[in-house]
PDB file of N, H, CA, C and O in Angstrom:
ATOM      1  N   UNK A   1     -13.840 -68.604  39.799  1.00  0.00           N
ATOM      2  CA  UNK A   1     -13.390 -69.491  40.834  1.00  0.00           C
ATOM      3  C   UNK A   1     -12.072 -70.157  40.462  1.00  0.00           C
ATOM      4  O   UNK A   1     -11.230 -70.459  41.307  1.00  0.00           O
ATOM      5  N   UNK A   2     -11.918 -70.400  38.973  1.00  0.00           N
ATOM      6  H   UNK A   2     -12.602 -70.155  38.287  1.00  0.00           H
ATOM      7  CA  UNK A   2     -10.933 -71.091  39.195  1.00  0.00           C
ATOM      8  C   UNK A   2      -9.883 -69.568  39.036  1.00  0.00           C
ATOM      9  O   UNK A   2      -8.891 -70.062  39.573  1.00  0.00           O
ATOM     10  N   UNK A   3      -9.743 -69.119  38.927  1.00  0.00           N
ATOM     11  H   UNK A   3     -10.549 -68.717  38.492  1.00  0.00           H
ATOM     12  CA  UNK A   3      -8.660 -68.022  38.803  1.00  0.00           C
ATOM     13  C   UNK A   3      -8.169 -67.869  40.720  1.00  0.00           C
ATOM     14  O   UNK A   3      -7.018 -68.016  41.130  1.00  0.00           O
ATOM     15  N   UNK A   4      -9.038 -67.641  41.346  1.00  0.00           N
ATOM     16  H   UNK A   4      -9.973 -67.521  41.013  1.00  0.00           H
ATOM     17  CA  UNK A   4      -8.953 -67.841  42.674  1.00  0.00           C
ATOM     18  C   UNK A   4      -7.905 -69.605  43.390  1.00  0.00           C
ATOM     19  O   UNK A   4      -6.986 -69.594  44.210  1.00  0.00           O
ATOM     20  N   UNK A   5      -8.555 -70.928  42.650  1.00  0.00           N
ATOM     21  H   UNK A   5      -9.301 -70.937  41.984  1.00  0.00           H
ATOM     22  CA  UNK A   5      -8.108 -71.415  42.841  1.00  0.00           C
ATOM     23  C   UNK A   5      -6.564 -71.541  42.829  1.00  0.00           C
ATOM     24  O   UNK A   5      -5.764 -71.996  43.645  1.00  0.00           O
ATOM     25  N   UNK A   6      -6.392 -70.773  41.176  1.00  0.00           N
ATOM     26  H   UNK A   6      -7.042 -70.403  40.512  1.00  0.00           H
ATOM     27  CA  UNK A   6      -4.798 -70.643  40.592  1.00  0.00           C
ATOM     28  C   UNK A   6      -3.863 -69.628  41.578  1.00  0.00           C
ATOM     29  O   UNK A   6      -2.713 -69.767  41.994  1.00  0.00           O
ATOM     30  N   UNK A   7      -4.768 -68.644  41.754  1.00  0.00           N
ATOM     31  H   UNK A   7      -5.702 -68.532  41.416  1.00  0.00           H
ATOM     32  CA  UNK A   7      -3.961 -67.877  42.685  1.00  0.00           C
ATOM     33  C   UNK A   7      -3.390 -67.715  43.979  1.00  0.00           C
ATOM     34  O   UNK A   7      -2.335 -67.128  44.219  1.00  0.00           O
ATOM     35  N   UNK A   8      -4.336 -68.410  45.004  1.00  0.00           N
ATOM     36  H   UNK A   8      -5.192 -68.888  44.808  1.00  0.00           H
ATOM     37  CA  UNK A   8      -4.440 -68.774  46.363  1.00  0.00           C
ATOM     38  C   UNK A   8      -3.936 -70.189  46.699  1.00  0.00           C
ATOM     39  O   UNK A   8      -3.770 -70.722  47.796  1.00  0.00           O
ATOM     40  N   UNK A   9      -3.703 -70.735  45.220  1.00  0.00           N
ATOM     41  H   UNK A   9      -3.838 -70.303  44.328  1.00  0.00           H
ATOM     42  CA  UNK A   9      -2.914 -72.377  45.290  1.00  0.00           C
ATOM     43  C   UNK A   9      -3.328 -73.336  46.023  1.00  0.00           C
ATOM     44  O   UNK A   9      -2.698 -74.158  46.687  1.00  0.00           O
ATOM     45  N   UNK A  10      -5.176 -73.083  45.757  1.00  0.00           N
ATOM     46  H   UNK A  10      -5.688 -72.415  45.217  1.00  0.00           H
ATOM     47  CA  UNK A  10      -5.936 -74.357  46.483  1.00  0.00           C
ATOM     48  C   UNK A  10      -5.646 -75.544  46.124  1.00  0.00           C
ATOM     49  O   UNK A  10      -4.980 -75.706  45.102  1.00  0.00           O
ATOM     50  N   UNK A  11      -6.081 -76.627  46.883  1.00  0.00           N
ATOM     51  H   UNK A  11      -6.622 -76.495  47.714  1.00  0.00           H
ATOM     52  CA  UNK A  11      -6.122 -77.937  46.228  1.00  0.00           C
ATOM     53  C   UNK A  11      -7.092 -78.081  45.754  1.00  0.00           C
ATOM     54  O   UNK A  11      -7.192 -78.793  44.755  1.00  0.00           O
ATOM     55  N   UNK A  12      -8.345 -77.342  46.407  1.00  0.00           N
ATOM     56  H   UNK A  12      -8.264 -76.764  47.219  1.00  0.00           H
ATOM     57  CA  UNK A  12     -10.281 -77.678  45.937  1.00  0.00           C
ATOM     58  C   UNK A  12     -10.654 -76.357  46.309  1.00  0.00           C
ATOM     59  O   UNK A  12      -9.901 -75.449  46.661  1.00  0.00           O
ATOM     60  N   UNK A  13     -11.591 -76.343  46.224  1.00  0.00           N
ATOM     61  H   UNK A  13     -12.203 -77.080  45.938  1.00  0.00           H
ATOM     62  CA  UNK A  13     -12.923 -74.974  46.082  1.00  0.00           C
ATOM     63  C   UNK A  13     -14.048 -75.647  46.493  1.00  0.00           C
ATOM     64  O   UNK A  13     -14.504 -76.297  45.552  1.00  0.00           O
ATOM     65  N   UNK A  14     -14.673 -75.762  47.479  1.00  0.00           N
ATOM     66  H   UNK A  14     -14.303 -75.234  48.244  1.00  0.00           H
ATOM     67  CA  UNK A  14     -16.160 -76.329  47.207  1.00  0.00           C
ATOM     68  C   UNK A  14     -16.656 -74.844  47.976  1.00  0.00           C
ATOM     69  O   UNK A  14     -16.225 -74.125  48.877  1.00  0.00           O
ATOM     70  N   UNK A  15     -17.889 -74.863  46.990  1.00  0.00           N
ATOM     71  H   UNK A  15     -18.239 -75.447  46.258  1.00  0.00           H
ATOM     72  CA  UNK A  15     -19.080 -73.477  47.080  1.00  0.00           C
ATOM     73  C   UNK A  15     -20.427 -74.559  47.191  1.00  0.00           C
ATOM     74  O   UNK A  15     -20.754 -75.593  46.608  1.00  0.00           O
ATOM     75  N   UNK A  16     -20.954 -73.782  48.182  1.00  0.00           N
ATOM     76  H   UNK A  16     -20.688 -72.942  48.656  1.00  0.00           H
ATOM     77  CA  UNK A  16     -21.376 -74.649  49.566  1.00  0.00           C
ATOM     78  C   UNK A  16     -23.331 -73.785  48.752  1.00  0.00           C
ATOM     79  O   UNK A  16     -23.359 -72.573  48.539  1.00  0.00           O
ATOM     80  N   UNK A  17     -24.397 -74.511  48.511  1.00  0.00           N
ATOM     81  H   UNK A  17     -24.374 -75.496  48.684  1.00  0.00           H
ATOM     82  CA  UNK A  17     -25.466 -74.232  48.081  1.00  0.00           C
ATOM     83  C   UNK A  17     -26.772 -74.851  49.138  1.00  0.00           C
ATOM     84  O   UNK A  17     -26.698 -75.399  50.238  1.00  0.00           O
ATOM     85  N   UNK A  18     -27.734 -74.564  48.443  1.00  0.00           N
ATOM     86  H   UNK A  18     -27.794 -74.119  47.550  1.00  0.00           H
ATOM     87  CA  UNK A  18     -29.014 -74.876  48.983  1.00  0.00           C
ATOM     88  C   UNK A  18     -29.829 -76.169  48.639  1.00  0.00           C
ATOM     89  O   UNK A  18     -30.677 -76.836  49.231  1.00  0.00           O
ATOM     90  N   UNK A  19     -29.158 -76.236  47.338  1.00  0.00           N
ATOM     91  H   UNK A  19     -28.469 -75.695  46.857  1.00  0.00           H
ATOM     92  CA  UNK A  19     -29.779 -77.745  46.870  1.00  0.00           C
ATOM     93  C   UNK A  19     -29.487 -78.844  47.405  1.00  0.00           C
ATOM     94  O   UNK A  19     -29.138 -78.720  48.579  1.00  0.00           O
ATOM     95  N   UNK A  20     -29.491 -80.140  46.910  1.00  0.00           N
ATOM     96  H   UNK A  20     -29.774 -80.241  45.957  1.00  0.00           H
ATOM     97  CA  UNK A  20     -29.702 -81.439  47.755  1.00  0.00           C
ATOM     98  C   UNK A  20     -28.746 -82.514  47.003  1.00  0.00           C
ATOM     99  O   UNK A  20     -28.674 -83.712  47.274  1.00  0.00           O
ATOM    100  N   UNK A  21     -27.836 -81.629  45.728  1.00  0.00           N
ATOM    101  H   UNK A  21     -27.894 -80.655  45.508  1.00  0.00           H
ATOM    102  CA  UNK A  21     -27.181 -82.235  44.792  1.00  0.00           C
ATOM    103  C   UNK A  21     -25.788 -81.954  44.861  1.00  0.00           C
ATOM    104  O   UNK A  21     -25.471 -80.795  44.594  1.00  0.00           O
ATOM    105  N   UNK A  22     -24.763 -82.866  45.200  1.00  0.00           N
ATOM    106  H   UNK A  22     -25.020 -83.807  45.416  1.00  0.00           H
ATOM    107  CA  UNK A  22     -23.053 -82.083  44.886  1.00  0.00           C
ATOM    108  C   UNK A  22     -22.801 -82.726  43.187  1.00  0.00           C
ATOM    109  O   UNK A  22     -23.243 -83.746  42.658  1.00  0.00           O
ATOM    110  N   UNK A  23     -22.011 -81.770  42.721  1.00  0.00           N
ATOM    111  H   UNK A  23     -21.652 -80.941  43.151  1.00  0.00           H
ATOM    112  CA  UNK A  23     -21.421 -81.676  41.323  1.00  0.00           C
ATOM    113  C   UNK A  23     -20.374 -80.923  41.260  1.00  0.00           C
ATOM    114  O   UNK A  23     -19.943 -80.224  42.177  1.00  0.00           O
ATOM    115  N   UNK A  24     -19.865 -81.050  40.031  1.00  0.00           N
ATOM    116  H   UNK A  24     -20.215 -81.617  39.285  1.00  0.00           H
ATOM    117  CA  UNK A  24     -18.156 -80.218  39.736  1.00  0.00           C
ATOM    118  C   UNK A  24     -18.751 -79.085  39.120  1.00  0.00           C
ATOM    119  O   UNK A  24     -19.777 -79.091  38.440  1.00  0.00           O
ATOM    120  N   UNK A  25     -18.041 -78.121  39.405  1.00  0.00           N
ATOM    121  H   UNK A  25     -17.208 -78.117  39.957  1.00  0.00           H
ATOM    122  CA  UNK A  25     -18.198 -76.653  38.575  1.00  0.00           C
ATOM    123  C   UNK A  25     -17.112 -76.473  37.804  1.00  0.00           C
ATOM    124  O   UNK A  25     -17.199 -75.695  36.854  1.00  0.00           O
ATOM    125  N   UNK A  26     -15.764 -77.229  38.097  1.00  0.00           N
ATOM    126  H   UNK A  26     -15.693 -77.861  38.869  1.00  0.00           H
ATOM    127  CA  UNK A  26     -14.853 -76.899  37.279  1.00  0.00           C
ATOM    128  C   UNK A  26     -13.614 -77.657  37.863  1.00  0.00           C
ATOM    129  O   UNK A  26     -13.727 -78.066  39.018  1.00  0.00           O
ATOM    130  N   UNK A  27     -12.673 -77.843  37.322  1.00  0.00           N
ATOM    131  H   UNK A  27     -12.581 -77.510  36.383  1.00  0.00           H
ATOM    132  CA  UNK A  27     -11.595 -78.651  37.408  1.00  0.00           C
ATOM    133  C   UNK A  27     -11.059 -77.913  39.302  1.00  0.00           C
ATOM    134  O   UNK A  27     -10.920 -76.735  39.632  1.00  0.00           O
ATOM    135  N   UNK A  28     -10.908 -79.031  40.047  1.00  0.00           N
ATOM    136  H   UNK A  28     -11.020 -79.988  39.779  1.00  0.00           H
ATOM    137  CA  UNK A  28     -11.084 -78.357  41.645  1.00  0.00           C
ATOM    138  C   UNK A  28     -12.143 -77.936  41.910  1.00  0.00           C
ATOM    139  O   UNK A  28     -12.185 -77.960  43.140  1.00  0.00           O
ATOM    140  N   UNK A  29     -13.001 -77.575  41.560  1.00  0.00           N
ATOM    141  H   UNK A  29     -12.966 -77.556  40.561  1.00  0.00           H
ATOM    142  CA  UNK A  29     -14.126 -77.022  41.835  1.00  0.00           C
ATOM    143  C   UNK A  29     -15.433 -77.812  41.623  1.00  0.00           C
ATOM    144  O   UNK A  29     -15.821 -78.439  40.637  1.00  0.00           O
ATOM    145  N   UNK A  30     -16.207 -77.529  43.259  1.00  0.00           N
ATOM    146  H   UNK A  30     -15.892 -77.019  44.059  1.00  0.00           H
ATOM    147  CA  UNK A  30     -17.409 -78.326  43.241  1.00  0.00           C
ATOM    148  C   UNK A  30     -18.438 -77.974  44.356  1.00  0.00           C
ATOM    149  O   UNK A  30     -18.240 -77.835  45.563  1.00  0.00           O
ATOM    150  N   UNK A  31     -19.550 -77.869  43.660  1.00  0.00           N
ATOM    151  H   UNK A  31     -19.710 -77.982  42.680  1.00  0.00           H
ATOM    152  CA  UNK A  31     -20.999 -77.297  44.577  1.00  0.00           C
ATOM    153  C   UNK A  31     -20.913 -78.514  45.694  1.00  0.00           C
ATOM    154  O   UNK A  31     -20.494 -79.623  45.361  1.00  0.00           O
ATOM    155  N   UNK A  32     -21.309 -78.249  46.941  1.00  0.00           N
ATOM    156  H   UNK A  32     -21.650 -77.349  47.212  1.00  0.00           H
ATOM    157  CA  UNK A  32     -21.983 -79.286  47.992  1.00  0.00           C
ATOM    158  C   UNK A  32     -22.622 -78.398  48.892  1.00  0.00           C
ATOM    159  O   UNK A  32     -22.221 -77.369  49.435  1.00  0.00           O
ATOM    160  N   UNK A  33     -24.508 -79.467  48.973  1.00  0.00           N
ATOM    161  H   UNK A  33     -24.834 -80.304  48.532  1.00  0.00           H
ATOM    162  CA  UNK A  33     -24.980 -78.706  49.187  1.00  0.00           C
ATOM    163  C   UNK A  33     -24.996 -78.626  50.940  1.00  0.00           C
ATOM    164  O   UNK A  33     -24.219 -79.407  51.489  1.00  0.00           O
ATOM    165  N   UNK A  34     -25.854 -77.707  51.863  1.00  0.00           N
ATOM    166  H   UNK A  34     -26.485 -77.073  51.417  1.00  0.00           H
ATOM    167  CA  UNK A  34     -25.490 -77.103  52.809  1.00  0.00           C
ATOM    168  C   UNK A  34     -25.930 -78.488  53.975  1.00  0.00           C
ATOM    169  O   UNK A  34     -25.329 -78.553  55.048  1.00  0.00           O
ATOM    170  N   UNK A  35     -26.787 -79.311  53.691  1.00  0.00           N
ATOM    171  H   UNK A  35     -27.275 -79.258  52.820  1.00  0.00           H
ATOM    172  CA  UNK A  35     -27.495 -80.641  54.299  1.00  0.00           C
ATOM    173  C   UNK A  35     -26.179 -81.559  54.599  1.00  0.00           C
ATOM    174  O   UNK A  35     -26.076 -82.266  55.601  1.00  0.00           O
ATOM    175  N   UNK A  36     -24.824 -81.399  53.203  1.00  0.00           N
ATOM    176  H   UNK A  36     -24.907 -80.824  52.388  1.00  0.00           H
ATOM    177  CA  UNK A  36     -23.973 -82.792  53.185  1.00  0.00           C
ATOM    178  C   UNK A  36     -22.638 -81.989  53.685  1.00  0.00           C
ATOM    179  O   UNK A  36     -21.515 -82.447  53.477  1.00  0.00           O
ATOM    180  N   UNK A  37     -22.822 -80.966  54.243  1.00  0.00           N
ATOM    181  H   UNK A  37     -23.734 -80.594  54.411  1.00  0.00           H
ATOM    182  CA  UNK A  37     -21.363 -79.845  54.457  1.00  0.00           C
ATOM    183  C   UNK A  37     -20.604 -81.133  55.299  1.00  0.00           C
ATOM    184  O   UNK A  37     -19.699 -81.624  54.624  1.00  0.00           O
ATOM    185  N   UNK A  38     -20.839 -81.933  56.964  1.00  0.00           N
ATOM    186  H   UNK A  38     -21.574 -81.534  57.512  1.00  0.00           H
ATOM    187  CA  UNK A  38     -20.177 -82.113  57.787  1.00  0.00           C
ATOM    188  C   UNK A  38     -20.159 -83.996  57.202  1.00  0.00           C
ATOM    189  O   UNK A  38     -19.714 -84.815  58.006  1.00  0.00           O
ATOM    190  N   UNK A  39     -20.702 -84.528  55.704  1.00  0.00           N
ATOM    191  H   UNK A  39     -21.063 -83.863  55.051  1.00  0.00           H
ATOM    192  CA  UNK A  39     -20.268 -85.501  55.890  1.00  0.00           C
ATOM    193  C   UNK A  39     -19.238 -85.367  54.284  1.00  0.00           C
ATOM    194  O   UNK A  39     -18.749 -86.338  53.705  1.00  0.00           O
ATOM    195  N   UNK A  40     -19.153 -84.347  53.974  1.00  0.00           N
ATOM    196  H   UNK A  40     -19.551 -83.559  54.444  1.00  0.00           H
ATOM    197  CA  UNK A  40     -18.599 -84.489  52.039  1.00  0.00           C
ATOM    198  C   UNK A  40     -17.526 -83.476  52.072  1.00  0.00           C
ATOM    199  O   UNK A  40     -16.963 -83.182  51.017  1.00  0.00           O
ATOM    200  N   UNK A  41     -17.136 -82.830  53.354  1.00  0.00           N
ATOM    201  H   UNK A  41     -17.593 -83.068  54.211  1.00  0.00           H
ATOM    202  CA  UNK A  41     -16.248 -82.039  53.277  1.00  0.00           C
ATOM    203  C   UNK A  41     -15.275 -81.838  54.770  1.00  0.00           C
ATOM    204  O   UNK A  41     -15.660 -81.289  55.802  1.00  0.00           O
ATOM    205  N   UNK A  42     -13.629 -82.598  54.455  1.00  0.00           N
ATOM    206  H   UNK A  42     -13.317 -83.044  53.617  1.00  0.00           H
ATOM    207  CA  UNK A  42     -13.234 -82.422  55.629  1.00  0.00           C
ATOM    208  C   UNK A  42     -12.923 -81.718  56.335  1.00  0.00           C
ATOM    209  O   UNK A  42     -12.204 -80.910  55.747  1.00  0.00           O
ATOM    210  N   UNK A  43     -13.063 -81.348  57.870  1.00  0.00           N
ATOM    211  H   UNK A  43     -13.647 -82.004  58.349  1.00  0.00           H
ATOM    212  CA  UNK A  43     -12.821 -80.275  58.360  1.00  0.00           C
ATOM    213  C   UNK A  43     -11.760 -80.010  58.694  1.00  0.00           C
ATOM    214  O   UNK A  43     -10.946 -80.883  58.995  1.00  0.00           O
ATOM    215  N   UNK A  44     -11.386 -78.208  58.741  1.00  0.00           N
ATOM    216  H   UNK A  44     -12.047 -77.499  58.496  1.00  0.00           H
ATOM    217  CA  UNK A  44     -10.065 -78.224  59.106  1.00  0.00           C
ATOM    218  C   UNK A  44      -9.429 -78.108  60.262  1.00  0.00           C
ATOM    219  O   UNK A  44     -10.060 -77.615  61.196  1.00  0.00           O
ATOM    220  N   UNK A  45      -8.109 -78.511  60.461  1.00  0.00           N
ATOM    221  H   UNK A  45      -7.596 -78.912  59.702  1.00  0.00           H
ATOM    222  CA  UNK A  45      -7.474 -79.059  61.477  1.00  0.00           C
ATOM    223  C   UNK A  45      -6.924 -77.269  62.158  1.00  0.00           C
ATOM    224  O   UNK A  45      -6.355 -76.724  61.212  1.00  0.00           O
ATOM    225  N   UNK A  46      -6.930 -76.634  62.975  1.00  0.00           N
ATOM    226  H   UNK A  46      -7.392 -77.077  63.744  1.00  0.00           H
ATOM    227  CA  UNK A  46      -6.651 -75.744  63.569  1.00  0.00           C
ATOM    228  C   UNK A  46      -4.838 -75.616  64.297  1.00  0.00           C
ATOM    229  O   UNK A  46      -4.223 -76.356  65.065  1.00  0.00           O
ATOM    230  N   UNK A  47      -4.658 -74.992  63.963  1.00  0.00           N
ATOM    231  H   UNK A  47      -5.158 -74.391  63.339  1.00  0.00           H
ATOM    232  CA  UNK A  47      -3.201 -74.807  64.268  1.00  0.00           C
ATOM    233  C   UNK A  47      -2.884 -75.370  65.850  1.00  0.00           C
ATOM    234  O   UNK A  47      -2.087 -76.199  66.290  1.00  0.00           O
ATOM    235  N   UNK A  48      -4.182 -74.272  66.639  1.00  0.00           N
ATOM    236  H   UNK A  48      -4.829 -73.599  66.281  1.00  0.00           H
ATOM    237  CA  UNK A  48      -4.238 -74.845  67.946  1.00  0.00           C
ATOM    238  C   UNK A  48      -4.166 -75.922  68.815  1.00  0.00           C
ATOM    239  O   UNK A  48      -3.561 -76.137  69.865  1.00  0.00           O
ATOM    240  N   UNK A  49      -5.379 -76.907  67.713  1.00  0.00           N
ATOM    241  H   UNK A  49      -5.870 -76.732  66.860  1.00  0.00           H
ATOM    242  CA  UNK A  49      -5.415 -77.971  67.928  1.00  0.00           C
ATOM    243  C   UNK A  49      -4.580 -79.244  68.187  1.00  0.00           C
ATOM    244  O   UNK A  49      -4.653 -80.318  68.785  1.00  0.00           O
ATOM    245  N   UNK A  50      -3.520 -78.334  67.195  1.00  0.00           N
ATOM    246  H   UNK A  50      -3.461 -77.461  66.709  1.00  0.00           H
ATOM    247  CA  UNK A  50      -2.321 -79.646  67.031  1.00  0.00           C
ATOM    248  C   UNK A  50      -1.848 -79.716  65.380  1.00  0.00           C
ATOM    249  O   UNK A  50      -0.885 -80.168  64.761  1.00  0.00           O
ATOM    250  N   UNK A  51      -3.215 -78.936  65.025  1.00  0.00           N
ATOM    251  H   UNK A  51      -3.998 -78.569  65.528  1.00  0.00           H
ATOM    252  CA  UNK A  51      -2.650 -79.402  63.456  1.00  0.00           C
ATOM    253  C   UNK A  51      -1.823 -78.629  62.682  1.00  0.00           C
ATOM    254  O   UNK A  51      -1.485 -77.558  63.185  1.00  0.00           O
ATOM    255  N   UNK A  52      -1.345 -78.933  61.416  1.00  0.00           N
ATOM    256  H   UNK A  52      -1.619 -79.804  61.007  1.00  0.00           H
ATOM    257  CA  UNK A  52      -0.606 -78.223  60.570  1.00  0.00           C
ATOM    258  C   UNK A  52      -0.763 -77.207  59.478  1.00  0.00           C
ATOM    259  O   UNK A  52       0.058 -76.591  58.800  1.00  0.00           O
ATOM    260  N   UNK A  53      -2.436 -77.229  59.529  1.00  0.00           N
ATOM    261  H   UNK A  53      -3.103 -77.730  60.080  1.00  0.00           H
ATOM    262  CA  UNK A  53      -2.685 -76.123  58.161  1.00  0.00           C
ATOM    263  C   UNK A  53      -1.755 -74.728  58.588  1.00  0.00           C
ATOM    264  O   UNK A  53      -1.546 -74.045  59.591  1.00  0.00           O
ATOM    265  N   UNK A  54      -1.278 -74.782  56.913  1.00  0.00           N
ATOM    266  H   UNK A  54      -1.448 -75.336  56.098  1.00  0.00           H
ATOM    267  CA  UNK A  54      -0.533 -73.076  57.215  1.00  0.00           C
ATOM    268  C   UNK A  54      -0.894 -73.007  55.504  1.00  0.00           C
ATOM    269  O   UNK A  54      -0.932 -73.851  54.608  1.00  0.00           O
ATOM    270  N   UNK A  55      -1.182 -71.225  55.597  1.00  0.00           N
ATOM    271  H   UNK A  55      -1.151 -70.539  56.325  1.00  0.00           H
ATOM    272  CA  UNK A  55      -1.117 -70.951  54.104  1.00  0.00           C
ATOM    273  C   UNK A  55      -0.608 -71.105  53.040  1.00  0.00           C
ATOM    274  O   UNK A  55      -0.051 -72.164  53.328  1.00  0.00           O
ATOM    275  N   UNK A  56      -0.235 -70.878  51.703  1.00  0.00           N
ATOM    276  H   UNK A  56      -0.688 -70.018  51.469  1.00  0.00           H
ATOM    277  CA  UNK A  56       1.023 -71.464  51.036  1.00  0.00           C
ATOM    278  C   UNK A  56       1.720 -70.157  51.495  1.00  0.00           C
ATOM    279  O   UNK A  56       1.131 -69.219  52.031  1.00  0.00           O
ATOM    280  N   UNK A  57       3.353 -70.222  51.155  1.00  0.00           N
ATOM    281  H   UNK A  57       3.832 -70.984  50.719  1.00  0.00           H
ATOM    282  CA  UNK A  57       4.240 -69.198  51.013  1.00  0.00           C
ATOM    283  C   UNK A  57       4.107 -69.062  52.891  1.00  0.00           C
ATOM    284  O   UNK A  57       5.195 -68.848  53.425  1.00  0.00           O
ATOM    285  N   UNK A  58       3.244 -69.140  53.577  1.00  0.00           N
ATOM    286  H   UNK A  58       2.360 -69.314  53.144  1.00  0.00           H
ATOM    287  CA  UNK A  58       3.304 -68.628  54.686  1.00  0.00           C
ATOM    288  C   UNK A  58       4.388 -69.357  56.184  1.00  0.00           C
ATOM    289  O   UNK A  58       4.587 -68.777  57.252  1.00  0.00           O
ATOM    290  N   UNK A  59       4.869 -70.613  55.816  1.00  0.00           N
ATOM    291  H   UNK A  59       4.707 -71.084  54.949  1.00  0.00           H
ATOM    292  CA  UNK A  59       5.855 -71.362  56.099  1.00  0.00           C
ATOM    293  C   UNK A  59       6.632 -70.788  56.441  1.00  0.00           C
ATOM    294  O   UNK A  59       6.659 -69.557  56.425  1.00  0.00           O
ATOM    295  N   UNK A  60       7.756 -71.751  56.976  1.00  0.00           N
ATOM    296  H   UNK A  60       7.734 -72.750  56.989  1.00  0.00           H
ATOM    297  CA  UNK A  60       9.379 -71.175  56.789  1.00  0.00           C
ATOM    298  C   UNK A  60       9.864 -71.661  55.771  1.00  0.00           C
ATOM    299  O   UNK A  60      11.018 -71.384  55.444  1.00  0.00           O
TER     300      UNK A  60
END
């Protein structure tokens, strides 16, 4: 995961589980489980919508 993180130039990683517990797996990186998805993880803003997510490099 974190090699992914390094490469794709995340800010975070969260890997999304079954349990009832969030924790770090690694520097950026952190379990949350599937119960706390819509209050521990923000959602993303859609281009459509109005918002600005764009990939890295994928800019002008």
């Amino acid at each position: 995961m974190r090699i992914a993180v390094d490469d794709l130039r995340l800010d975070s990683l969260e890997v999304i589980h079954a349990g009832s517990e969030t924790y770090r797996l690694a520097d950026k990186v952190r379990a949350v489980p599937l119960a706390r998805i819509g209050t521990e993880i923000e959602p993303l803003v859609s281009s459509r919508q109005g918002g600005s997510h764009t990939a890295p490099g994928s800019g002008p």
